[in-house]
N, C-alpha and C positions, 0 to 999 in steps of 0.2 A: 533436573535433566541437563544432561550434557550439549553445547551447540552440537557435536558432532553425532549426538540421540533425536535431534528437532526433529519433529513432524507436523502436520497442521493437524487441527483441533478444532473440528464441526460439532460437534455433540460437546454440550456441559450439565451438571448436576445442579438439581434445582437448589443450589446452596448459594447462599451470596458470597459477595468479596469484598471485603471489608474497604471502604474510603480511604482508611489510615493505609491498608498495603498498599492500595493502587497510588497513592499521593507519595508514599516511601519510596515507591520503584521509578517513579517517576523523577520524584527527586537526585536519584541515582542516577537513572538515567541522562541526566542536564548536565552531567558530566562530559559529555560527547563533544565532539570537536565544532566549532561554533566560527563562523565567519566574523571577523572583528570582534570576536567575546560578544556580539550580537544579540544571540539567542535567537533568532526571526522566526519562533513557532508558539504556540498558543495549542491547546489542547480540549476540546468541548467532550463533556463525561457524561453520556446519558444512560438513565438507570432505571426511569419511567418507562411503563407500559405504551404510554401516549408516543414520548418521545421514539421507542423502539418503532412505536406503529407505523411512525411518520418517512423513517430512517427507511425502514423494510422495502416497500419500492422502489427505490431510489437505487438500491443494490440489488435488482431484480427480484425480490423477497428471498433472498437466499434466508432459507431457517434459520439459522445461526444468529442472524441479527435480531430477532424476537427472544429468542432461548435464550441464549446469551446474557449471563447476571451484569457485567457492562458492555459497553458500546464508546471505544475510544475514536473521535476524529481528530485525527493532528493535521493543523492548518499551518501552510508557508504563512505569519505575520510582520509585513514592514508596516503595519497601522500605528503598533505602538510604540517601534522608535523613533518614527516620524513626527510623529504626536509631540514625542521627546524634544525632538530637535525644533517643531517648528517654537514651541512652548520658552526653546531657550535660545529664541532667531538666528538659530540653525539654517541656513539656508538645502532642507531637504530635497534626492535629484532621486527616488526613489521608487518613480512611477513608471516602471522600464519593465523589458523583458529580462535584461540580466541580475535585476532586483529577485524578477522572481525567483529564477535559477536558484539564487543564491537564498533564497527563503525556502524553497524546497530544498535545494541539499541539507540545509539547518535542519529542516520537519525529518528529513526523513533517515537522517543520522540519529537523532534525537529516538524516530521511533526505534530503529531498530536497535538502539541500545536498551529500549524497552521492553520488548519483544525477549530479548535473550536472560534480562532480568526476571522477568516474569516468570518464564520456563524453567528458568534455575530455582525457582520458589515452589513450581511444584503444578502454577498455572498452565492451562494451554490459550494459543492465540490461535486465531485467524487473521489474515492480511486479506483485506477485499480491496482489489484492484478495481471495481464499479465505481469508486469514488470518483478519479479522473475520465468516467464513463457519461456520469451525469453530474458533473460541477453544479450547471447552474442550480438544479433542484436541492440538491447539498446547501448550497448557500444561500436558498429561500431559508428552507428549513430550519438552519440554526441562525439566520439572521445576521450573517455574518458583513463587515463591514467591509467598505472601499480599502484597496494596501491588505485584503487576505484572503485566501483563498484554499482549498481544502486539497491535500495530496492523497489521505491514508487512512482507512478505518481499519481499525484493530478489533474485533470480539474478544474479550476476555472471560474466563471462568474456570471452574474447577473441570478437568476432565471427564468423561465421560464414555471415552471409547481409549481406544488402542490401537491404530489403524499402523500397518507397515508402512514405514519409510519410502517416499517417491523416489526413483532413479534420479540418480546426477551423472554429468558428461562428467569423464578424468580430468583430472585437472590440467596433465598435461597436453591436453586437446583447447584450455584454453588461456595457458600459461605463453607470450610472444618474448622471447630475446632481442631486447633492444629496439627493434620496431617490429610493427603487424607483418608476419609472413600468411598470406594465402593461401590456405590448404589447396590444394588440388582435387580434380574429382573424386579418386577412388579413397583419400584420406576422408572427404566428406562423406562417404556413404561408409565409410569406416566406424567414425563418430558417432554416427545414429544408428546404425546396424546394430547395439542392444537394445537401447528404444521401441526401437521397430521391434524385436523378437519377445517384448515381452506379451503373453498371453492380454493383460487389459487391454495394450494396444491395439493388439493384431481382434480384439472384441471391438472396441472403436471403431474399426476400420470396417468390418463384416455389418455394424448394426447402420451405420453410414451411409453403406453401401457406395464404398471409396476403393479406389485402388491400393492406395498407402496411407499409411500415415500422414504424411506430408500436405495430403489434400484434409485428410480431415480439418487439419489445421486450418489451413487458405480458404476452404470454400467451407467449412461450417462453423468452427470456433471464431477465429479473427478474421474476417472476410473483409478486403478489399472496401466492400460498399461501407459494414460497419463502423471500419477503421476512418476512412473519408469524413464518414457522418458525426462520429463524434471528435473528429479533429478542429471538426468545426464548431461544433457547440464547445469545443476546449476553448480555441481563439474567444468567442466570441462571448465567453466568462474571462478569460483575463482582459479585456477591455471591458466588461462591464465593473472589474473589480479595479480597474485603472493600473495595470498592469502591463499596458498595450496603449 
């Protein structure tokens, strides 16, 4: 598949996927552009029933994490060049916020070079954003150590549906010359006014029982209180992971 063909991929065939490709693409993937030749990311591969079982709440049981023949978590890791450094008295200063930064950009460059390999093989993915939803249960879970912490789960497998492609804004709605210029108001309801008019949306909206779109958003999908609630339990995993 083409980047410019991607779609997500919730339904897979109950076929596996082989170790050897998911460890190949992977490998290809670690190509990606890496902060100091770094590498600050680690990858946990679960393929167990058990494992999936555990995983599945933690991403609101979204199906796909059960179905799903793998279950990729890719973790921001400063544990094991720390490790590195303290090992060859290294004096390590890597127990920061901009550590983490910089171990998430690593993970998450890292993933989406995977992501695009994958799809080119023939695989579909999912990207589940519940990850930075419930850290800390993530990293009960895979028992992950002080210096890591988890950005990004991937489902992988062979396809099974065909769904149309989601709308994208033009690009030149978010392409800026030389610095950020401000759209104005009627540009911004310019932007979203195909959004808005597609039939799923304006179904969103009616089943809601919203004015617009925009609210669906605010007051039912990412609400305010949500957002608050788990920004907290974010902070309060990167201190427990010593990252803070």
């Amino acid at each position: 598949m083409k980047i410019s063909d991607r779609k997500t991929i919730r339904k897979y065939k109950a076929v596996d996927v082989e170790k050897t490709l998911i460890h190949n693409l992977l490998r290809t993937a670690s190509r990606a552009a890496t902060m100091g030749n770094m590498q600050l990311y680690s990858v946990i591969e679960t393929r167990t029933a058990e494992g999936k079982a555990t995983l599945a709440p933690l991403h609101f049981n979204q199906p796909m994490v059960t179905s799903a023949p793998v279950v990729l978590t890719f973790v921001a890791d400063f544990r094991r060049f720390t490790r590195w450094c303290d090992l060859s008295d290294a004096a390590a200063g890597y127990d920061n916020l901009l550590s983490f930064l910089n171990a998430a950009t690593d993970t998450l460059l890292f993933c989406q070079n995977f992501c695009t390999l994958a799809e080119e093989a023939g695989l579909g993915t999912c990207f589940l954003g519940t990850t930075v939803y419930n850290p800390k249960g993530v990293i009960a879970a895979l028992d992950l150590p002080m210096l890591t912490f988890p950005v990004a789960t991937i489902t992988v497998g062979w396809p099974d549906e065909d769904p149309a492609q989601p709308d994208r804004l033009d690009i030149e709605d978010l392409v800026h010359a030389e610095t950020y210029h401000d759209a104005d108001d009627d540009t911004i309801r310019r932007i979203y006014a195909y959004k808005e008019s597609l039939a799923e949306n304006k179904h969103f909206v009616e089943i809601n029982h919203k004015q617009n779109l925009a609210q669906v958003f605010t007051d039912c999908r990412y609400t305010r209180k949500d957002n608050e609630a788990m920004s907290t339990g974010l902070l309060e995993a990167l201190h427990l992971q010593g990252f803070m």
